[in-house]
N, C-alpha and C positions, 0 to 999 in steps of 0.2 A: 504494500500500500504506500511505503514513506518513497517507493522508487517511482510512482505514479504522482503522487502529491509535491514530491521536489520539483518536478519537469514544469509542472501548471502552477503553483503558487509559492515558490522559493526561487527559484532559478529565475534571475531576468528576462523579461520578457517584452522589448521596444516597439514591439510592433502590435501586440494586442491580439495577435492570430490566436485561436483556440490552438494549443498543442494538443490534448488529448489524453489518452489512455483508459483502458479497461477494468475499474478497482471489482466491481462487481462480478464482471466475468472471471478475472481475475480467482476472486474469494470463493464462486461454486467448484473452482478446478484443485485448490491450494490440497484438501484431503486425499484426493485423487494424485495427484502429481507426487506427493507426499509417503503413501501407500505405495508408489511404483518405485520410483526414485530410493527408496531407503531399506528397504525390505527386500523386492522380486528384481530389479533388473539387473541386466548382467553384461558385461565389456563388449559381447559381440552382438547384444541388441538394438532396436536405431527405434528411434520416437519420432514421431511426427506429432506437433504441437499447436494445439487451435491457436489462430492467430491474436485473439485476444488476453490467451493467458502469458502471452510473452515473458509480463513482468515476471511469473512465478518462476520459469526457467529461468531468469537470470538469476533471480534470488536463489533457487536451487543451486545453480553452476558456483555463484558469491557462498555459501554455504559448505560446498564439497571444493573448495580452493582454485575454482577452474574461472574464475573470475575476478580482476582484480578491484579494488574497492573502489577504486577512482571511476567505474564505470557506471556506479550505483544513481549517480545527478546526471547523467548522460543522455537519458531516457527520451526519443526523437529530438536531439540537439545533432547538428552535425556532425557527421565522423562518429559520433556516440553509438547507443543501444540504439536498434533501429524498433520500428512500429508493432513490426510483426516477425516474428522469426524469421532468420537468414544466413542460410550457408555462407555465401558471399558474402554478406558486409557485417556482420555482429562477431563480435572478438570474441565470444567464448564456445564453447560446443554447441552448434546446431547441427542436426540430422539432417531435416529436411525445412527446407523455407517454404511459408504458408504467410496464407493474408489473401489468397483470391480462394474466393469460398467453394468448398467443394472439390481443389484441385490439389492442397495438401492434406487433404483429409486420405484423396485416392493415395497418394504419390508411396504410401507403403506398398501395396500391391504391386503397381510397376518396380517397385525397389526388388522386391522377393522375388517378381522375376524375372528380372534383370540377375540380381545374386544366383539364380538359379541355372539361369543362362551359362554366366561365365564360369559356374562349378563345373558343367557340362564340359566346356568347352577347355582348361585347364585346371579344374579341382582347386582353382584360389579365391573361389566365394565363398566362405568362410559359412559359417550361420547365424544363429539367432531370431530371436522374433522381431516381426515389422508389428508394433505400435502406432496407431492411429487415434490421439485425442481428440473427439469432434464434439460443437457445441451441435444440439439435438436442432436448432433451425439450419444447419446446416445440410441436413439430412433432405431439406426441401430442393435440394439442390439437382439437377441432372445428370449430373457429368457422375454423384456417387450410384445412381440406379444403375447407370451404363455399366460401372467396373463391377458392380455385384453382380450382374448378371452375364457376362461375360463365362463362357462355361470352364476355363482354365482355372478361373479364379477360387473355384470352389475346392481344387484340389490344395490349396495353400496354407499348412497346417501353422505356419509360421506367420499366419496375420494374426493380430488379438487390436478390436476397436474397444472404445471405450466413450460410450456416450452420456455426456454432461446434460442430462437430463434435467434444466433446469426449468424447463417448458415457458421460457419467457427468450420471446426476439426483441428487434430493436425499441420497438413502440411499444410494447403491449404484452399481456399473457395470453400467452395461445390457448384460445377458447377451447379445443377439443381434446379430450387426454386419448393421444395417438398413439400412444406406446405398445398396445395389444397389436395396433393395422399394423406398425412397424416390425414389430416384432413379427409377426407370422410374414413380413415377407421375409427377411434374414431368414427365418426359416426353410422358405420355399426356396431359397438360392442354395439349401444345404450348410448353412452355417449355423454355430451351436450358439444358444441363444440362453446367454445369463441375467438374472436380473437381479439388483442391489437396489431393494426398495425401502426397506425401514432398518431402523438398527435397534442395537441390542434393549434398548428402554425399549421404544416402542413393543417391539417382540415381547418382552417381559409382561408389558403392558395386557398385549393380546392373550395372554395366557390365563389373566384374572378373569373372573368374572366381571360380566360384561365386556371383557375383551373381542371377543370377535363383533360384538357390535359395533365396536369404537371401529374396531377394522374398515368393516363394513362400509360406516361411512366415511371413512376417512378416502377408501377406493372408490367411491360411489362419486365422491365429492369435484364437481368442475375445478378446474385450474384457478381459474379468478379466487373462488370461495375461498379455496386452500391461502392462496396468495396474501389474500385478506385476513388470515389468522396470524398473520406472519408480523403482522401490523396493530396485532389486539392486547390490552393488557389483560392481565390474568381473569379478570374481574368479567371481561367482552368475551375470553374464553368460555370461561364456565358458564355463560348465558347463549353463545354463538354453535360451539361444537357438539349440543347433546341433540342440538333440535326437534327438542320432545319427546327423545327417548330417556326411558327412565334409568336401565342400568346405565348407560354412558353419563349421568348426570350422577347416577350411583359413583360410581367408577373414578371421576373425579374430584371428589369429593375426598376420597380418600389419599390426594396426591395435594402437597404444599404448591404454591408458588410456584418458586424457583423449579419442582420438577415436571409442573403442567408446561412451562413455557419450553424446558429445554424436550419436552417431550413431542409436545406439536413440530419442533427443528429436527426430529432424530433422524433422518434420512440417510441411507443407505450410501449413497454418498461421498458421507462427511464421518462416515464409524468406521476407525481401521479395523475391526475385528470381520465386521461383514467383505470387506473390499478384499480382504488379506483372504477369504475365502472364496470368494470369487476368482480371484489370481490363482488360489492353487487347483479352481476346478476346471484349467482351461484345458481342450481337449485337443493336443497339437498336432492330429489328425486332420482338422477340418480348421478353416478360417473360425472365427469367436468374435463375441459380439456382445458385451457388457453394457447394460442399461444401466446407469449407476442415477439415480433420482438423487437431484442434489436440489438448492439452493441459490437464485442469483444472489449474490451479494451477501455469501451465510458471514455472520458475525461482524457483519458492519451496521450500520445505523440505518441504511437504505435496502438490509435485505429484504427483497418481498416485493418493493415496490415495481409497480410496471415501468417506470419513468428511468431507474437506476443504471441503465444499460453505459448512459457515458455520465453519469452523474459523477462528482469531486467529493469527499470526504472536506467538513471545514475543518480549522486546523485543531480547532476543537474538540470531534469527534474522531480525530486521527490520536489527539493526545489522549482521548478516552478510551481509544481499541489498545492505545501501547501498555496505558493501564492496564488493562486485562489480560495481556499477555507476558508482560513481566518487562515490557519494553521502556527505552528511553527515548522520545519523543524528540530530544535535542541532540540525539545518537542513535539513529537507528541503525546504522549501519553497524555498530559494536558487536564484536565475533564474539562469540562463547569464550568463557576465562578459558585460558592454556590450562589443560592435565583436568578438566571438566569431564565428567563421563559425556556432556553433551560433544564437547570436541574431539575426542578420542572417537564418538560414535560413526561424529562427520569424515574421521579421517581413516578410520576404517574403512567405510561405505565409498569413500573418496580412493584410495586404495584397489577396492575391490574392483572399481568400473574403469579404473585403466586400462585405455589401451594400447597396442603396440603401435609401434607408427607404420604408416602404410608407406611400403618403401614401392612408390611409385618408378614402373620399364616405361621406356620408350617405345610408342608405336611404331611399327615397324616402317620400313621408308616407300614409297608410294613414288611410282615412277611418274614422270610428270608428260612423256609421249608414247605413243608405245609405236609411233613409226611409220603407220599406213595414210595412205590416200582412200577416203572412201570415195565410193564411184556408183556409178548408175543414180536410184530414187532410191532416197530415204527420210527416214521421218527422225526429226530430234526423240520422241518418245521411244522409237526404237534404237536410238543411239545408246538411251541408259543402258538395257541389258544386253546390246554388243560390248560396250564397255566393262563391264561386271563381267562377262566372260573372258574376253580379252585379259582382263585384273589376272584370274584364274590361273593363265598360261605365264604369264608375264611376269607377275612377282605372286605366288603363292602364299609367300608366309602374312602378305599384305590381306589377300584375297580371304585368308580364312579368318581375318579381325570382321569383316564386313557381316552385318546382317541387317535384312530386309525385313521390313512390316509392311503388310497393307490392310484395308479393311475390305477384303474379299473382291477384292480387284485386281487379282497377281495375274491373270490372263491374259486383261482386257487393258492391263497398263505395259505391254511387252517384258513381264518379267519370268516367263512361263521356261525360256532355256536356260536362265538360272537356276530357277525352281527347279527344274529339272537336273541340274549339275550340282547343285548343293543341296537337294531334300529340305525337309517339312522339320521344325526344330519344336521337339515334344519332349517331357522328362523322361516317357518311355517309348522303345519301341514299339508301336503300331500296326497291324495289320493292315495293310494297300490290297482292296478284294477288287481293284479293280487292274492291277499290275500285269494281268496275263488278258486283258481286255485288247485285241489289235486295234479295235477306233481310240484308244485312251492317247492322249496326246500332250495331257500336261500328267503328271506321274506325283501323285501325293504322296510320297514317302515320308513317312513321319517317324524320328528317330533324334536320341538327343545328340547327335553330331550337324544332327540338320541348322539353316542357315537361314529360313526366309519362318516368318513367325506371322501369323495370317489370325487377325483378333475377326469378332464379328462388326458389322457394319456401324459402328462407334467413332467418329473421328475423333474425341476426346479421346478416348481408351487410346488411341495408337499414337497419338502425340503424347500424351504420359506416358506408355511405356517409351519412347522414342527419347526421351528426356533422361529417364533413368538407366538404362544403355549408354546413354554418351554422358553419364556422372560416371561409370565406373571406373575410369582412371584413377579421379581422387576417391571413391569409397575402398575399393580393393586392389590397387592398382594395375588394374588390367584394362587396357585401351582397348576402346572395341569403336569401330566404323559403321554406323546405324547408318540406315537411310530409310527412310518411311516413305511410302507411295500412296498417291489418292487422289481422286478428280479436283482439277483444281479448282471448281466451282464452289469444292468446300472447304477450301484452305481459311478459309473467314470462319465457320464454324471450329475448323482446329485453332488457327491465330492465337488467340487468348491463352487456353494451355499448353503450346508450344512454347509459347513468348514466356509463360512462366518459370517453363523448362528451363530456357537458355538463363535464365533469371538466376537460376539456381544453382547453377554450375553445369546443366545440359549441353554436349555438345551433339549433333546428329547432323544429318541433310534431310532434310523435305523437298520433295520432289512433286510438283503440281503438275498433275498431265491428264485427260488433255484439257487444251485452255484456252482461254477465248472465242469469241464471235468464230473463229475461221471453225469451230466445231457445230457447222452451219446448220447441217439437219436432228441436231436435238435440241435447238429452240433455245429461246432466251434465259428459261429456266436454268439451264444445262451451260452456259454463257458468261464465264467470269469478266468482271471489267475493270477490279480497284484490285485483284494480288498485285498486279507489277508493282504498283506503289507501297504495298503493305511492305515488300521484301526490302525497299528502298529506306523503310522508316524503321525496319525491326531494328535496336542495338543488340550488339552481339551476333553479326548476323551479316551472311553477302549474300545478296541476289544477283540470280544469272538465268538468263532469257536469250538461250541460245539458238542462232538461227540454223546451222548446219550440224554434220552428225560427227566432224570433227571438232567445231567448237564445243558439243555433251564432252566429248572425250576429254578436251583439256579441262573445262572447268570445275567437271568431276573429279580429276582424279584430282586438280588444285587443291578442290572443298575438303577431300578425304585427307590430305595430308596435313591440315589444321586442324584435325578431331582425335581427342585422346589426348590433349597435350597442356599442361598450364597457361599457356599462350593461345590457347586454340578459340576456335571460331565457330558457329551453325551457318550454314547455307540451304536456302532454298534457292531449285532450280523449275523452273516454269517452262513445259514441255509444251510439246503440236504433235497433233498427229496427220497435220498437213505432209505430203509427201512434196518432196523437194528435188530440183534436180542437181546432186552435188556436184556437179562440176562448177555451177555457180560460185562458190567458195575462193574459186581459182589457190588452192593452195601451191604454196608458192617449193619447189621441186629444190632449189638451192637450202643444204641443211640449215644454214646459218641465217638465211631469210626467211626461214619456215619457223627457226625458233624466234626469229626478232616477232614474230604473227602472232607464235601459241603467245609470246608473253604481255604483247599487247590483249589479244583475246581474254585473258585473264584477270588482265587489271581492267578489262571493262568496256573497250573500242578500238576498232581499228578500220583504216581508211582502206573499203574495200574495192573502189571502182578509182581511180583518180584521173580527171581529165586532163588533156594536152592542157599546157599553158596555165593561166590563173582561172580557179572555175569561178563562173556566175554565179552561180550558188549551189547549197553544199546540201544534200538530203541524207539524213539521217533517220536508220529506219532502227527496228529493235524486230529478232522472232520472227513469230510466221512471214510479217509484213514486208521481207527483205527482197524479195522477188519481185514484189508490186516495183518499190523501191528502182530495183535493178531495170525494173523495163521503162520507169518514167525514164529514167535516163538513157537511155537510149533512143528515146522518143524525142527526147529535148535535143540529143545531139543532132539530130535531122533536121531539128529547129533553127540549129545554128546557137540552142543555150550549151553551155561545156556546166557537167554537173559534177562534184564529188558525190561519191556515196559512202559514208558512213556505218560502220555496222553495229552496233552498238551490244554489248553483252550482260553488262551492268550498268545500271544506271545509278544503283547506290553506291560503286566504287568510283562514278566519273563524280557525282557529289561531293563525296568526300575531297575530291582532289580537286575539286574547286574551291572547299572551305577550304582548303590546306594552301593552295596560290594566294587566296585573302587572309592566309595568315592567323584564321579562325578555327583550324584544327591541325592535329601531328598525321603528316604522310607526303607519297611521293605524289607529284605533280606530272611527271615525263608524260604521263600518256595520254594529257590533254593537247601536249606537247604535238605529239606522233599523229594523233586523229587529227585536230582540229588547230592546226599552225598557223599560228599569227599571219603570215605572209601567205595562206589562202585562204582568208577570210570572207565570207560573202554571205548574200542573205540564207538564211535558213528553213529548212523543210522538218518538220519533224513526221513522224507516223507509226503508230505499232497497235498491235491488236490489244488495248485499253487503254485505260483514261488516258487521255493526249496528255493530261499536267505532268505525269512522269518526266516525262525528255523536256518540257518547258524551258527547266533553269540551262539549259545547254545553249542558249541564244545568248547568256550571257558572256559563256568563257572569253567573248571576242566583241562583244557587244552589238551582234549584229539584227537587222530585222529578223523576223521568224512567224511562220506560221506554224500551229501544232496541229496535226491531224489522230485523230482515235475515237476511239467508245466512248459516247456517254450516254447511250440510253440502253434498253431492256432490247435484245435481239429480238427476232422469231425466227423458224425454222426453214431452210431455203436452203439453194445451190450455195458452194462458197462465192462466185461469181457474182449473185446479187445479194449476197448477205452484207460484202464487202461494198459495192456499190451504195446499198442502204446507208450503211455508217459512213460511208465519206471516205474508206483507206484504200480505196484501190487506184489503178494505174492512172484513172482518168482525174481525180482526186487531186494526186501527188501533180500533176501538172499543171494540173488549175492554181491551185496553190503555190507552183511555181511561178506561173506567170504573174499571179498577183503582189508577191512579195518582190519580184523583181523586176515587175514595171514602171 
C-alpha cells in the first residue's frame, strides 16, 4: 500500500497528472501471492501476475532481497517500477509482462508450450508449473476462451490458474455470481476445477447449529448484498444477514463483535490454511483452475466498496492499516530486524527460489543468399516455403531452430513442402491413417521432432504462442526461429497480442499472406488495407512487403538472423499471391552487384528501372503493385517522360533512415542514398496495394512534389484487372498521376 501511496501523495508531483495505482486490487491478491510465494513455489516455476497487483510483486521481490529498496518510491516514475509487470523494463524478477487484459493471463500456456517444445527439441526446457494470477473480470475476456479451448491445451499438466474472485470490475459489482457458469466451462475444457470459498471461521461456523442456514444464505446471496455487508457495523449485521431466519439470528447471537465482523471477511481467499490446501490438491495431470473468493480491497478502509477499484488510501487511513499491522507509517519500507525468525524465514524462502542463471548459445548463423536466380512465374507467398526448404539444404543446423504456426492454413498459405519435410510437432507420436492414402498430398505427421505447430482457427492463440517461442533465448537459453503464418486480412485481429509479445521480450516473424485488394475474387471482406502501415508503426519490429521471390528470400533469411539474440528484432513480412513474372526483378548476374541489391533490398529500397539521363520523375511502387509500376514506365518512355522506378521493401526501415538524416533517431542513412539520390530528384509517384499514406513521407527525403496512389476504401470481388482499376493503382493510374504531378 505505502508503494502505491508514495507514487500519488508523497512523491512530487508538477504536473497534477493522476499517477495511479491499484491498492484495492492490490489487497484481494496480497493472501494469494503470499500462500504461493512463501510456502509452494519452486526455482523452476514462472508466475504470470494480474496486472494490477504489480505493487504486491514488488513488495514480495523487496521482501525475498531481489529488490533493492530504493525502488520502493519509484512506482510509474520514470526509469522506476513500471505500471504493470515487465520483463523488459522492471528491475526485479518478472516472469511474464501483463497489463493488456486477457493476454498475460494466457501467456503461461504458450510459455509450457513453448518449454515443451524446446525439451523436445534439445531436453533444455527444464520444468515446472506455469502460474496464471487472473483478476475474475478478466475472464470476460476472448482471447482467455480461445486458449482454453484450444485442444492441446488441455493436455498441460503444468498450468495451475488462480482466480481472484473478487466479483467487482472497474465501476461496479458484478451483479450475477458467475462462478458455477465458469466453472463448468473449465470443466468442459477438461481442467480440474478447485474452489476456495470460505475459511476456516466461517467452516467452523457452518458446523453449529444453524450453520448450514447461514451457508445457505450466504451462497444464495447477490454480489451487491454480500458487498454491502462489507460496509455494515456489527449492529447492521445482526439486523441485515439473518433476514428472518431465526436460527441464523440464533446463531449470531452467540458470536461477539469482533468475530461477527471478521466472520462475514472469512473468504477462502485470504485463509492460508484453505489456499495451502488447495495448492496441495492440484492435479499435474491436467491444466487446474483455483476459484479463490476473495475481497477487493480486504483490510483497507475501502474494502467492499464498488467505487474502490482506483481509489487512494488518505494518509490517515494508510497510518491506520500500519497500525494494524505492526507497521511504521514514517518507515514503511523497514526490513525485519536481522537474526528475526521473520528474516531468517525470508531468506530461506529467498534461498530456496534461486535460480541458476540461464547461460544463454548463440543462434546458429543464417546464411544471408543462398545463390539462385529465380525464373519463370512466381508468387512472393510461395517464395516463403521455397525459402524454408532451400534453409533445409543450405544450413541445416539453422533450419532445425525454425518453427512454423498457422491457424489451419498450412496448405493454403504454401507451406505444405515444409510440412511435408519437417512433420507435425506433437508431445507424442501420432498415428497418420491417412499416410498410405495415394491422393494425400500434404502428409500430417505428427511427432515431437516435428516443426510446423498448427493451433485451431484463433489468431490470438498463435501470436501468443509465437511470442513465447521467440522469448526462449532468454527463458532457457535456447534460440528458436518462429515464424507464424495467416491471412493477412487478420493480422489487425493478431496486432495487439503480437505487439505485446514483442513487448515482452518476443522475438518471431509474422508473415501476412495473402494481402490486399490484388486478392481480387474474395471480396472486400477478404481485402486488407492499413497492415502495411501497422508493420511501419510496430516498435521492435521491421516490415517487408516484398515484390519478387528473390526479395522473400533475402528478407527472410535477414529477419531470421535477428531472432534469438539480445539484440534481436520481430519482422512481419506481407505476402501476394499474385503470380509475377520474375525476370522483372532483373537481378543483376555480376556477384558483387547482386550483393550491392540483396543489401539494398534489405534495408528497404532499391532503384529498380533507372532511366537514361536525369529522370522526370521517379515512381515508386511497394509489393504486388510493382508490375503496374514497371509498365507505367515504359508507357511514359514512349511519351518521351524518362521514369525511375523504385522498389520499395520496407517502408518502416526507409522511415527510420529519414528520422536518422534529421538527426531524430540512431541509424544508417546510405540507402536513401542509393534509391533516391539527391542529383535525380524529380517529382514523385507513389503506389502499392494499401493505404497510399505508407510511402507519403518519401516525397520528402528530396523534397519533391508527389502524388500517393493506394486503398482507401472496402474492395468487392472482381478480376485483378478491375479491382485494381476500381482503386486507382493500376497502369493507367500511375500515368495519370504522372502527368499530373509533372505538368
Amino acid at each position: 500500500m505505502a508503494i502505491v501511496h508514495h507514487a500519488n501523495r508523497v512523491r512530487p508531483n508538477r504536473t497534477g497528472l493522476k499517477v495511479g495505482g491499484h491498492q484495492a486490487s492490490s489487497a484481494s491478491m496480497v493472501s494469494i501471492m503470499t500462500e504461493l510465494w512463501f510456502r509452494h513455489l519452486r526455482p523452476e516455476d514462472r508466475v504470470s501476475v494480474k496486472p494490477h497487483a504489480s505493487p504486491v510483486l514488488h513488495a514480495v521481490n523487496y521482501l525475498l532481497g531481489d529488490l533493492d529498496k530504493r525502488y520502493l518510491t519509484t512506482l510509474r516514475e520514470f526509469g522506476g517500477l513500471q505500471s504493470y509487470p515487465s520483463r523488459a523494463k522492471d528491475p526485479d524478477q518478472v516472469d511474464y509482462s501483463t497489463g493488456s487484459v486477457g493476454i498475460g493471463a494466457t501467456a503461461p500456456i504458450w510459455g509450457a508450450l513453448a518449454r515443451r517444445y524446446v525439451d523436445s527439441m534439445t531436453s533444455g526446457g527444464g520444468a515446472g508449473r506455469q502460474y496464471s494470477l487472473v483478476g475474475d473480470a478478466e475472464l470476460d475476456e476472448g482471447a482467455v476462451w480461445e486458449a482454453i479451448g484450444d485442444p492441446m491445451v488441455a493436455g498441460l499438466g503444468e498450468i495451475v490458474w488462480i482466480v481472484d474472485l473478487n466479483r467487482q470490475s472497474l465501476d461496479r459489482v458484478v451483479p450475477a455470481l458467475g462462478a458455477p457458469r465458469l466453472q463448468g466451462m473449465f470443466a468442459a475444457a477438461g481442467w480440474q476445477v478447485i474452489t476456495v470459498k470460505y475459511g476456516d471461521l466461517l467452516e467452523s461456523l457452518f458446523r453449529e447449529k444453524g450453520g448450514e442456514a447461514l451457508r445457505t444464505r450466504i451462497d444464495a446471496m447477490p454480489n451487491p448484498e454480500y458487498q454491502r455487508l462489507l460496509r455494515c457495523t456489527p449492529g447492521q449485521l445482526r439486523e441485515r444477514l439473518p433476514a428472518g431466519d431465526p436460527e441464523i439470528d440464533a446463531l449470531l447471537k452467540t458470536l461477539d463483535d469482533d468475530t461477527l465482523t471478521r466472520a462475514v471477511r472469512n473468504l477462502g481467499g485470504h485463509d492460508f490454511p484453505a489456499l495451502n490446501q488447495a495448492f496441495a490438491a492440484i492435479d499435474d495431470t491436467r491444466p487446474t483452475v483455483i476459484f479463490a473468493y476473495t475481497i477487493k480491497g480486504h483490510g483497507l478502509a475501502v474494502e467492499g466498496h464498488p467505487q474502490n477499484h482506483s481509489s487512494l488510501l488518505t494518509a490517515e487511513q494508510l497510518a491506520e492499516l500500519a497500525e494494524r499491522v505492526g507497521a511504521d507509517p514514517g518507515d514503511p519500507w523497514a526490513a525485519f530486524p536481522a537474526g528475526s525468525p521473520e528474516a531468517r524465514f525470508c531468506a530461506d524462502v529467498s534461498a530456496a527460489l534461486k535460480r541458476p542463471p540461464v547461460a544463454t548459445m548463440a543462434p546458429p548463423e543464417v546464411p544471408t543468399d543462398f545463390g539462385r536466380i529465380p525464373a519463370g512465374t512466381a508468387t512472393t507467398q510461395a517464395a516463403l516455403g521455397r525459402t524454408l526448404l532451400d534453409l533445409t539444404r543450405s544450413a541445416p543446423e539453422a533450419a532445425r531452430r525454425v518453427v512454423t504456426l498457422s491457424p489451419d492454413v498450412s496448405s493454403s498459405t504454401n507451406l505444405g513442402g515444409w510440412v511435408n519435410k519437417v512433420g507435425v510437432w506433437s508431445a507424442t507420436e501420432q498415428v497418420d491413417w491417412f499416410a498410405d492414402d495415394p491422393e494425400t498430398i500434404l502428409h500430417w505427421r505428427e511427432r515431437p521432432t516435428g516443426q510446423h505447430i498448427e493451433l485451431g482457427i484463433a489468431e490470438t492463440n498463435l501470436v501468443g504462442l509465437l511470442g513465447e517461442l521467440g522469448a526462449t533465448w532468454s527463458r532457457w537459453g535456447q534460440p528458436l526461429l518462429p515464424i507464424g503464418v495467416l491471412y493477412d486480412p487478420f493480422v489487425q485481429r493478431a496486432h495487439e497480442p503480437w505487439s505485446f509479445g514483442i513487448y515482452a521480450g518476443g522475438q518471431s516473424i509474422l508473415v501476412g499472406t495473402p494481402s490486399g485488394v490484388t486478392l481480387a475474387p474474395e471480396g472486400g471482406a477478404h481485402q486488407s488495407i492499413t497492415t502495411p502501415s501497422l508493420g511501419l508503426e510496430q516498435p521492435g519490429c521491421v516490415t517487408y512487403e516484398p515484390a519478387f521471390a528473390i526479395d522473400v528470400e533475402w528478407t527472410l533469411l535477414a529477419s531470421l538472423a535477428k531472432l534469438g539474440r539480445p539484440d534481436g528484432r520481430s519482422a512481419y513480412l506481407r505476402l501476394s499471391t499474385r503470380p509475377v513474372d520474375q525476370s522483372l526483378a532483373d537481378v543483376p548476374a555480376d556477384p558483387a552487384v547482386r550483393e550491392r541489391r540483396r543489401r539494398q533490398a534489405v534495408a528497404g529500397a532499391y532503384l529498380l528501372r533507372k532511366a537514361p539521363d536525369n529522370p522526370a520523375v521517379t515512381i515508386v511502387a511497394m509489393g504486388a503493385t510493382v508490375p503496374e509500376a514497371l509498365s507505367a514506365a515504359e508507357r511514359l518512355q514512349r511519351l518521351g517522360i524518362r521514369a525511375d522506378v523504385v522498389c520499395v521493401t520496407s517502408p518502416g526501415l526507409l522511415f527510420t533512415a529519414t528520422q536518422a538524416k534529421a538527426g531524430r533517431e540512431d541509424g544508417a542513412t546510405w540507402v536513401l542514398d542509393a534509391a533516391f539520390p539527391a542529383h535525380r530528384a524529380a517529382p514523385m509517384v507513389t503506389v502499392l496495394d494499401g493505404h497510399p499514406h505508407t510511402l507519403a513521407f518519401l516525397a520528402g527525403i528530396n523534397n519533391v512534389k508527389a502524388r500517393h496512389l493506394g486503398v482507401t476504401r472496402f474492395g468487392q470481388s472482381g478480376d485483378l484487372e478491375s479491382v485494381y482499376r476500381y482503386h486507382g493503382i493500376d497502369a493507367d493510374a500511375i500515368v495519370g498521376a504522372v502527368l499530373d504531378v509533372s505538368g
